[in-house]
C-alpha positions, 0 to 999 in steps of 0.5 A: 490406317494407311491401306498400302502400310505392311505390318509384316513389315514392322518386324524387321523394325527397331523401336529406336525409329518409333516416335510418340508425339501430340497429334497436330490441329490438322491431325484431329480429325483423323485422330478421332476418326480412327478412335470412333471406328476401331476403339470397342468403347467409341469415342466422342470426346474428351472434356476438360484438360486433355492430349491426343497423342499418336505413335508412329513407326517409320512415319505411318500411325501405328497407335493412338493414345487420349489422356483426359482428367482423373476420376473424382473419386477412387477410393484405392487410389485416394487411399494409396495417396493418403490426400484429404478431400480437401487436397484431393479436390485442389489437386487432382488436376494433377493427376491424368486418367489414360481414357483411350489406348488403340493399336491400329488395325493391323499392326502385330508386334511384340511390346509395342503396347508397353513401348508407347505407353512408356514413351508417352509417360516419359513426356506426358507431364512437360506436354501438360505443362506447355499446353496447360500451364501445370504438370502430371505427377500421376496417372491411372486408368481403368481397364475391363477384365472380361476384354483385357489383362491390363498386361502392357500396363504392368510392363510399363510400370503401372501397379494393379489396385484392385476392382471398382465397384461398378459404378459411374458418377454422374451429374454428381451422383453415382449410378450403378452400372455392374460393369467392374473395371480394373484399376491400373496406377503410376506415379510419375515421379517418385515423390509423388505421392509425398506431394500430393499428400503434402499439407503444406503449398509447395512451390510446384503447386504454385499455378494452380494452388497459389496463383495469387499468394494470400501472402503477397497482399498487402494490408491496403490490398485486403482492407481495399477488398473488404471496403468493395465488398462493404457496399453490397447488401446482405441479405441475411437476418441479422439474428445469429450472424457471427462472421460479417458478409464482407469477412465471409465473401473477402475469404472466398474471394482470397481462397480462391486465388490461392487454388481452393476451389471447393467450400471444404478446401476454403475452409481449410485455406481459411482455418490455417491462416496466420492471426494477422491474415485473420485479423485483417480478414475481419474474423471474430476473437474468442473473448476468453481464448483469444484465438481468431476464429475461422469460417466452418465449411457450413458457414462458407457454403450458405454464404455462396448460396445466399450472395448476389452473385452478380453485385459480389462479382461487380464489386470485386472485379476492378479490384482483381485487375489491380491485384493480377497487375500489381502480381505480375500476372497480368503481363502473361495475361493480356488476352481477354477470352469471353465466351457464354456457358449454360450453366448445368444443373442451375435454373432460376427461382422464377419460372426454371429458366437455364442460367446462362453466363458470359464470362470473362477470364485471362486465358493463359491464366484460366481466372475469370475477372468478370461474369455476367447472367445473360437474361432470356429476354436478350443475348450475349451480343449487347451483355459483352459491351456491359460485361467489358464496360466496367473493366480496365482492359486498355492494350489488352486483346478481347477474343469472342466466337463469331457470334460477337463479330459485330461492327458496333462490339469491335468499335465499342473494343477499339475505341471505347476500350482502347483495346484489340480484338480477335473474332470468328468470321464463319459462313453465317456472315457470307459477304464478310466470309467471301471478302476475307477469304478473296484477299490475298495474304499479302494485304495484311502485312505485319506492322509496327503496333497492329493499329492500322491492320485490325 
């Protein structure tokens, strides 16, 4: 807060000069900052999907708001929207939790609580969308009783639910923790509810539920699928087998493009399909009925538990660039991020070592084409060159953390690849940082195709 700001000040003011807005990159900082110090819970982060907003009156910061993703279960609020497991587990993306609200230090004025609440709900889902590729149709939040009366939400339209039970997901489980919170909700459109309920793929779930329509491959695009995945082995005995490896993976394969992302959601992806996207999927007929049966939700699990991750993903990421192509998306897909995650909770058969995995995705997509284990015994640097090596990425642009700004990785993008590149340079590579930072701006003037500036 600005020392020299008179909130005394503010009551001489209209609220047609207040402004709610995303903070700016440079803003972060001080964003965060201000949270750490004054909000009573702290702050450390916001993972996943999430927007730093500020208000401002007469240009000086006067309220501070966070929107991160929904809690993943919340029984008054699953009941109030009457969704599925399955649905829920697609759509929540849909929904964004207010995870932090902070008045600055100082600042006392009348409904200013409620007024930037509403402000911010007004443009909360055309932010989301810009920034993450979908929109908000409901938002919740969690506020403590002993501290709170939760009024300025009730002012802004939010609607009390009733008490949690005094629990905290963690790591998947639930631990109790005894501290009931109350449980604000708003749907942000009035069809909200009726949406996120809905059984059926409307078209405003379409970046997330249907990225790849099942329906928009063709005959030859599904049987090109099954004849990649026929070439990797199944592990399984032969014993009992009703629905055959490369029927199964096809399914996760085609769910998943369609926005399942849970075995239950797959599933059920699977069971409502037509019979002629189930004959072509491999499923087997009932010999008296005649119906075309699915995959259980049991029988898809052991599947993903059984497979090679590793050669499945080999097999089906030639065939993914060709789909993503031929559906358009690759057009707003020409940036290929790689980044390397540890994955959590997951550890090797063989001695308990930590998974790590370099992935590959489009970024403006979120849809990973390619993904590699990354053994102990070497790096990310080398796996990113056999990561790329297999995929057709000509005219596209690679970017990587600086880990990966190496001479022999950028020759291997540019030339091998026929590709671009966009890396980190930090203080770990001193003369590199010391040269960039000593040229003039004016040595990298824009050019007709970016070959001779990379």
């Amino acid at each position: 807060m600005d020392p020299s700001f008179d909130s005394n000040s503010l009551n001489r003011h209209r609220f047609d000069t207040l402004v709610v807005r995303p903070v700016e990159p440079s803003e972060r900082i001080r964003w965060d900052e201000e949270m750490r110090a004054h909000h009573y819970l702290g702050f450390r982060t916001m993972p996943g999907e999430s927007i730093r907003y500020v208000a401002l009156l007469d240009g000086e910061w006067v309220a501070l708001l966070g929107w991160g993703s929904a809690a993943w279960s919340n029984g008054y609020r699953d009941r109030m929207i009457g969704w599925t497991t399955p649905q829920r587990a697609r759509r929540l993306c849909y929904l964004a939790n207010n995870l932090r609200y902070l008045i600055l230090p100082g600042v006392r004025l009348p409904h200013l609580a409620s007024k930037v609440l509403a402000l911010c709900m007004r443009r909360l889902s055309c932010d989301w969308e810009e920034r993450y590729g979908h929109p908000i149709l409901f938002v919740e939040t969690f506020v403590d009783p002993s501290r709170f009366l939760g009024t300025c939400y009730r002012a802004a339209g939010f609607r009390d639910l009733g008490e949690t039970k005094g629990y905290r997901r963690n790591a998947g489980r639930y631990d109790y923790h005894g501290e009931v919170k109350r449980i604000f909700v708003r749907p942000l459109r009035k069809d909200a509810l009726r949406l996120l309920s809905s059984p059926d793929h409307l078209p405003i779930f379409q970046t997330k539920e249907a990225r790849v329509p099942v329906k928009a491959l063709s005959q030859k695009d599904i049987q090109s699928l099954m004849d990649d995945l026929s070439r990797v082995t199944d592990p399984r005995k032969r014993r009992g087998i009703r629905h055959s490896q490369t029927s199964l993976v096809a399914t996760l394969v085609c769910a998943i493009l369609s926005g399942a992302c849970h075995t239950l959601a797959m599933a059920e992806w699977a069971k409502n399909l037509s019979n002629a996207l189930k004959k072509r999927l491999g499923y087997r007929r009932h010999p008296e009925t005649k119906v075309w049966i699915a995959p259980s939700e049991p029988t898809l699990r052991r599947a993903l538990q059984s497979l090679d991750v590793l050669k499945v993903e080999q097999a089906i990421s030639g065939w993914l660039t060709r789909i993503l192509a031929k559906s358009g998306l690759a057009e707003d897909g020409k940036v290929l991020s790689v980044d390397g995650k540890t994955v959590r909770g997951a550890s090797k058969a063989e001695g308990g070592q930590k998974v790590h995995l370099l992935s590959a995705f489009l970024q403006n997509r979120g849809i990973v084409v390619a993904q590699k284990n990354v053994d102990e015994k070497t790096n990310e640097i080398p796996e990113l060159r056999a990561l790329l090596a297999p995929m057709e990425i000509e005219g596209q642009i690679v970017t990587a953390d600086a880990m990966h700004t190496q001479v022999e990785t950028a020759r291997f993008i540019t030339e091998d690849k026929k590709a671009d590149y966009v890396f980190t340079v930090k203080k770990n590579q001193p003369t590199m940082f010391e040269d960039i930072e000593s040229l003039p701006w004016e040595a990298f003037p824009p050019s007709a195709n970016g070959l001779d500036n990379r």
